[in-house]
C-alpha positions as CSV (number, residue, x, y, z in Angstrom):
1,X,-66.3,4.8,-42.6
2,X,-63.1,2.5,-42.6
3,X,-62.1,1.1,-46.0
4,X,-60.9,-2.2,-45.7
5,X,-60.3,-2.8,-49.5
6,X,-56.7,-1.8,-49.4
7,X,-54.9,-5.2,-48.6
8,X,-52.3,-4.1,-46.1
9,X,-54.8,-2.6,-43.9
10,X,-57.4,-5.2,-44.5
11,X,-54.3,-7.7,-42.6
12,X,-53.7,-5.0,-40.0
13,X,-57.1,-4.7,-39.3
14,X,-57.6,-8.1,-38.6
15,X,-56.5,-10.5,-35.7
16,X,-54.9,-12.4,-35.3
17,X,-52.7,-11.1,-37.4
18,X,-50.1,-12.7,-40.1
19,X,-46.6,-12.1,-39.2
20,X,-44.9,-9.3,-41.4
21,X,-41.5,-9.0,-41.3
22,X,-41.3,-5.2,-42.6
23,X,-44.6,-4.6,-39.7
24,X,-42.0,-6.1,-37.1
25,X,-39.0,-4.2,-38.1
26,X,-40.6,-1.1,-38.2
27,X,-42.5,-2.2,-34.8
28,X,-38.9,-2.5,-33.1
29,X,-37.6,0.7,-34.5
30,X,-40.5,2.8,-33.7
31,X,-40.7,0.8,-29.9
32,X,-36.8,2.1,-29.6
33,X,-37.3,5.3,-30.7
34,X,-40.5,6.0,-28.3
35,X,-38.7,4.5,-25.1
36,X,-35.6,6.8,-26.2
37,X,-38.0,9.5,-26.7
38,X,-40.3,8.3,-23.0
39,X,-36.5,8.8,-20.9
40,X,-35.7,12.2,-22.6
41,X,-39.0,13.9,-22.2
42,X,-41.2,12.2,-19.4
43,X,-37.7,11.0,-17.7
44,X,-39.5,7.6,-17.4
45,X,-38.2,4.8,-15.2
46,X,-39.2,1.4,-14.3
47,X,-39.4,-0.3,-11.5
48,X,-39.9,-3.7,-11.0
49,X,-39.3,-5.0,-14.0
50,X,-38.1,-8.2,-12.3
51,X,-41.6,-9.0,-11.4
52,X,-42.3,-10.0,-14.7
53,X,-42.4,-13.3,-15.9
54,X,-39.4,-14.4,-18.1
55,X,-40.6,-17.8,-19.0
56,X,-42.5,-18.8,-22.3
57,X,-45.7,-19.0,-20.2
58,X,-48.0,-16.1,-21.4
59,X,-49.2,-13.6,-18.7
60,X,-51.7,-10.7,-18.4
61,X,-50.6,-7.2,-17.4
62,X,-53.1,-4.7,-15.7
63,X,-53.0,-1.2,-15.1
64,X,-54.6,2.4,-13.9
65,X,-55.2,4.0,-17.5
66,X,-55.0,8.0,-17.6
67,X,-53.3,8.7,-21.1
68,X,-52.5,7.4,-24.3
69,X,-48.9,7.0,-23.6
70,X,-50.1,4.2,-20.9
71,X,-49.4,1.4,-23.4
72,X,-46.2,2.4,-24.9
73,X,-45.3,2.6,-21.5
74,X,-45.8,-0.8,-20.1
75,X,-44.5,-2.2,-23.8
76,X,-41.4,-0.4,-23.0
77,X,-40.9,-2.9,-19.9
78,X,-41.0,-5.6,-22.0
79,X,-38.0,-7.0,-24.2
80,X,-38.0,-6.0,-27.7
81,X,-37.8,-9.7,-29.0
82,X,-41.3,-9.9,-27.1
83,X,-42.9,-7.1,-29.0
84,X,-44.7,-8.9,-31.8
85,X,-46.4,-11.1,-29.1
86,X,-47.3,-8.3,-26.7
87,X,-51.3,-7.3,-27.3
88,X,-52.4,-3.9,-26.1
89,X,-56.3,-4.7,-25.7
90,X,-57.7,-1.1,-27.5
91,X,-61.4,-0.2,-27.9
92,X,-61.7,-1.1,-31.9
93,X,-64.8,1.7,-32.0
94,X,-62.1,4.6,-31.3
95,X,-58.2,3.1,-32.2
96,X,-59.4,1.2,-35.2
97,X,-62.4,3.9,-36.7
98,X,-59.9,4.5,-39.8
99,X,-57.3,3.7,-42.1
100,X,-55.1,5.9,-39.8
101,X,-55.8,5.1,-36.7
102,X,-55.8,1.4,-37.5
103,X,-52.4,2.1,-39.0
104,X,-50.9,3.5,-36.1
105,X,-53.3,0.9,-33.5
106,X,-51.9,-2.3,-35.5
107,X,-48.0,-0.7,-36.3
108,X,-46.9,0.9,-33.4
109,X,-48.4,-0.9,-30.2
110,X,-49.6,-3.9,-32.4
111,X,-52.7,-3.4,-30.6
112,X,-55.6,-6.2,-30.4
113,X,-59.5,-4.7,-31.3
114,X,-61.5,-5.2,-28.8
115,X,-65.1,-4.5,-29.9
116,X,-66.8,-3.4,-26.7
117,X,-70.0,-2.2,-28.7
118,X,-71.7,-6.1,-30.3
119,X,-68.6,-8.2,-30.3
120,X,-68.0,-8.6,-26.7
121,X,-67.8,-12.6,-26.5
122,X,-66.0,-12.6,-29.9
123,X,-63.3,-10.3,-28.1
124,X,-62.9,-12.2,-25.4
125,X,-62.7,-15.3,-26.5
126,X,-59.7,-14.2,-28.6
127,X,-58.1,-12.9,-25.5
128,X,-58.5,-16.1,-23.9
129,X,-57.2,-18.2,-26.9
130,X,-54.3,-16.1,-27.0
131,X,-53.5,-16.8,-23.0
132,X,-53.9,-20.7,-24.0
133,X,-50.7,-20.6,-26.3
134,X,-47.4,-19.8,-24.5
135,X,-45.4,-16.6,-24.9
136,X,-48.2,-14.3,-25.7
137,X,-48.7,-10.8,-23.5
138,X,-51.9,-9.6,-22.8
139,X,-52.7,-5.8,-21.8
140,X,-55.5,-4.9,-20.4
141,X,-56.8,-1.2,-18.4
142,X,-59.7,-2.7,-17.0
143,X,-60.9,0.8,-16.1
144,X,-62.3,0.7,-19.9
145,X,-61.9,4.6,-20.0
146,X,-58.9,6.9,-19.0
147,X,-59.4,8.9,-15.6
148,X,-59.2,12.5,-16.0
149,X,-58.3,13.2,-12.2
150,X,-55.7,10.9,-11.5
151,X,-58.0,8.6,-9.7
152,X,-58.7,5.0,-9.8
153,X,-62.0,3.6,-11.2
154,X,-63.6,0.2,-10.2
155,X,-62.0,-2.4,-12.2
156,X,-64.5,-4.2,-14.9
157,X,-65.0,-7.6,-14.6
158,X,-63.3,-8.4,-18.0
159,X,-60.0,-9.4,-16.9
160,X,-61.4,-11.4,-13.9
161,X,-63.4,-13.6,-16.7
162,X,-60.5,-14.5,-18.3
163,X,-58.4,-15.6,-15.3
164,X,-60.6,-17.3,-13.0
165,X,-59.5,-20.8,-12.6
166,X,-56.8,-20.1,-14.4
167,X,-52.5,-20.7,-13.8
168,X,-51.9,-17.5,-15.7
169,X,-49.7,-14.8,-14.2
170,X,-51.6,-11.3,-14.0
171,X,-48.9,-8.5,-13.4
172,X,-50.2,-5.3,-11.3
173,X,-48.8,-2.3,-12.5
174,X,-49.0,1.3,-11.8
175,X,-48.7,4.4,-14.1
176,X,-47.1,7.4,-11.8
177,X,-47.7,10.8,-13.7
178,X,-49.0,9.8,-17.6
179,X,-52.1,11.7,-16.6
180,X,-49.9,14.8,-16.3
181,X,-47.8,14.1,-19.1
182,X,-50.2,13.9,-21.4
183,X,-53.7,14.3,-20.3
184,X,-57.4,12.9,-21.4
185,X,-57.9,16.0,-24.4
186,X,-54.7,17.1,-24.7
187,X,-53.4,17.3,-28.5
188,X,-49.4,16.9,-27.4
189,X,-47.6,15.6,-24.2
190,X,-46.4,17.4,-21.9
191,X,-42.6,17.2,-20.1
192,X,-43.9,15.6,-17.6
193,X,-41.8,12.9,-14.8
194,X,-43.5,9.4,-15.9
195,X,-42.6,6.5,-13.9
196,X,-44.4,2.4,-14.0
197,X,-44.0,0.3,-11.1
198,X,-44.5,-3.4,-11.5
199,X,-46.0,-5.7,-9.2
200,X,-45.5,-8.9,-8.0
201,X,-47.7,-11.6,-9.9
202,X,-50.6,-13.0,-9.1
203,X,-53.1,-16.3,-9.8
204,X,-56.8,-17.4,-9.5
205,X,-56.6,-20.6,-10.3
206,X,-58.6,-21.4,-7.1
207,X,-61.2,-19.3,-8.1
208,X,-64.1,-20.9,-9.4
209,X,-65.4,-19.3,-13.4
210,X,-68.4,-16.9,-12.6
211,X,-69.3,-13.3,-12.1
212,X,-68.9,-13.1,-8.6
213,X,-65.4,-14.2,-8.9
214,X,-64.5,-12.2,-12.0
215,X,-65.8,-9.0,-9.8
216,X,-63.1,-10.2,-6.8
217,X,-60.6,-10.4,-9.2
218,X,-60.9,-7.5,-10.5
219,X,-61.4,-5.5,-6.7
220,X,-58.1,-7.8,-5.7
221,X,-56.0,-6.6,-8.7
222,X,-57.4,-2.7,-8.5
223,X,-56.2,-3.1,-4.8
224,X,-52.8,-4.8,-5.8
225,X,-52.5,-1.5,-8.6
226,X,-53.4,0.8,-5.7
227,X,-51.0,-0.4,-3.2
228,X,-47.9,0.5,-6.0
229,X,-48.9,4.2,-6.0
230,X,-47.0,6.8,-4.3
231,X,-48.0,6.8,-0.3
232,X,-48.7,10.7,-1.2
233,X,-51.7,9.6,-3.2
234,X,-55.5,10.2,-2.1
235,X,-57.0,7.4,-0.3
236,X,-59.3,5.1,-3.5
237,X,-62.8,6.1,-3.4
238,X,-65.7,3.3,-2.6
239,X,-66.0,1.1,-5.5
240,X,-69.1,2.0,-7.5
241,X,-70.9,-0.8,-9.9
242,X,-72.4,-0.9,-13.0
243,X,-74.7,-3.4,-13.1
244,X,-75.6,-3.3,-16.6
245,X,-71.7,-4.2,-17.5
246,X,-71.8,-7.1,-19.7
247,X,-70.0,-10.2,-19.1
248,X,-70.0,-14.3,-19.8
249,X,-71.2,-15.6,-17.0
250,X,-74.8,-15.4,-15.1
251,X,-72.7,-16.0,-11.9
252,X,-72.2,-19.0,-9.7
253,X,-74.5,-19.9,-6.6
254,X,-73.5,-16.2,-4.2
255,X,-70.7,-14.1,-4.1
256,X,-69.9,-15.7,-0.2
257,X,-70.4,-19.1,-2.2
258,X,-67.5,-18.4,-4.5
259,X,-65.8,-16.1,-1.6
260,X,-65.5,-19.6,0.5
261,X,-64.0,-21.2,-2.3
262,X,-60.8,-18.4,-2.9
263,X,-58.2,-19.2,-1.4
264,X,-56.4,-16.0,-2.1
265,X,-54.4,-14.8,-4.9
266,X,-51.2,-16.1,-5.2
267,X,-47.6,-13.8,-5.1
């Protein structure tokens, strides 16, 4: 059970967080020693990295998710001045189950808890709030689960509820090789060649709020992450549902309702 009564931990455990200034300088040392450590033993590159937004406007990142080093990754693409207000989205049921983990969640990646068991709306409301103000970056996997073949799963509707109708920027990016490096089970990576390709960005702000939309949103952008991967990689398998998924919306008129009303995502 995690014990909260310790008062640093009690403050890293929560969110949003109040600034630290010993939290943030540790965050920037640690950040510089994993991307030091990411080019020496997974010879990581980026490309891309021009596609991101350098503006104060906040923007979402999205992602294929096989590994743990997934988030350091795409926080290595992002200035270290930027750190403090970049958010990992991380399941708060496994990264934030103990004094440890929430340690090393709130610390290193200054991850956000997402409680995908009862808090749900609570979650996502904080992710949206945090897309209203400027300068924030948002990180989502909208697989909700790492792959443990390399593939791609459907993209959960999540990410497409907090865009829809929106002006913010959602950046595609694909992970080449974290899988390999360090796999779903594995206790220690693995020198393994790790590269993260960054998209162009895109916008749904002609998208109306509802689940059909969130679900196009979320095909569109597991498309736009698709089309980064090597041309060497497996065609993407049919896109199952789960219609039990939870979301905010009951959904608006008919998916070919809302489809008439896209206009496409913007580049």
């Amino acid at each position: 059970m995690l014990d909260l009564n310790d008062a640093p931990l009690a403050r890293l455990a929560r969110f949003p967080r109040e600034p630290d200034i010993l939290v943030s300088a540790f965050r920037a040392v640690a950040a510089v020693a994993i991307r030091a450590a990411l080019r020496a033993y997974c010879r990581f590159d980026i490309v891309g990295r021009e596609n991101l937004p350098t503006d104060e406007s906040s923007f979402v990142m999205v992602a294929n998710h096989a590994s743990h080093i997934d988030a350091p990754c795409l926080l290595s693409a992002l200035p270290l001045a930027r750190l403090n207000r970049a958010y990992p989205a991380a399941a708060k049921d496994y990264f934030f189950r103990s004094p440890s983990t929430t340690a090393l969640a709130a610390t290193l990646i200054n991850a956000l808890p997402f409680d995908r068991a009862g808090g749900v709306r609570h979650s996502m409301a904080v992710c949206r709030e945090l897309l209203r103000r400027d300068g924030n970056v948002l990180i989502v996997f909208p697989e909700g689960t790492r792959s443990t073949d390399g593939s791609i799963g459907p993209f959960r509707r999540g990410v497409g509820d907090l865009v829809a109708g929106t002006h913010v920027p959602v950046v595609p990016c694909y992970l080449d090789g974290a899988g390999a490096a360090w796999p779903k089970g594995a206790v220690l990576a693995r020198p393994r060649r790790v590269r993260l390709v960054i998209g162009s960005p895109r916008t749904y702000n002609a998208y109306e709020p509802c689940k059909a939309s969130a679900r196009a949103i979320g095909d569109d952008l597991r498309r736009a992450v698709l089309a980064l991967a090597p041309r060497a990689t497996s065609p993407a398998p049919a896109i199952e549902r789960d219609e039990t998924e939870g979301g905010l919306y009951d959904g608006c008129r008919s998916p070919a309702a809302a489809a008439a009303r896209h206009t496409g995502a913007a580049a």
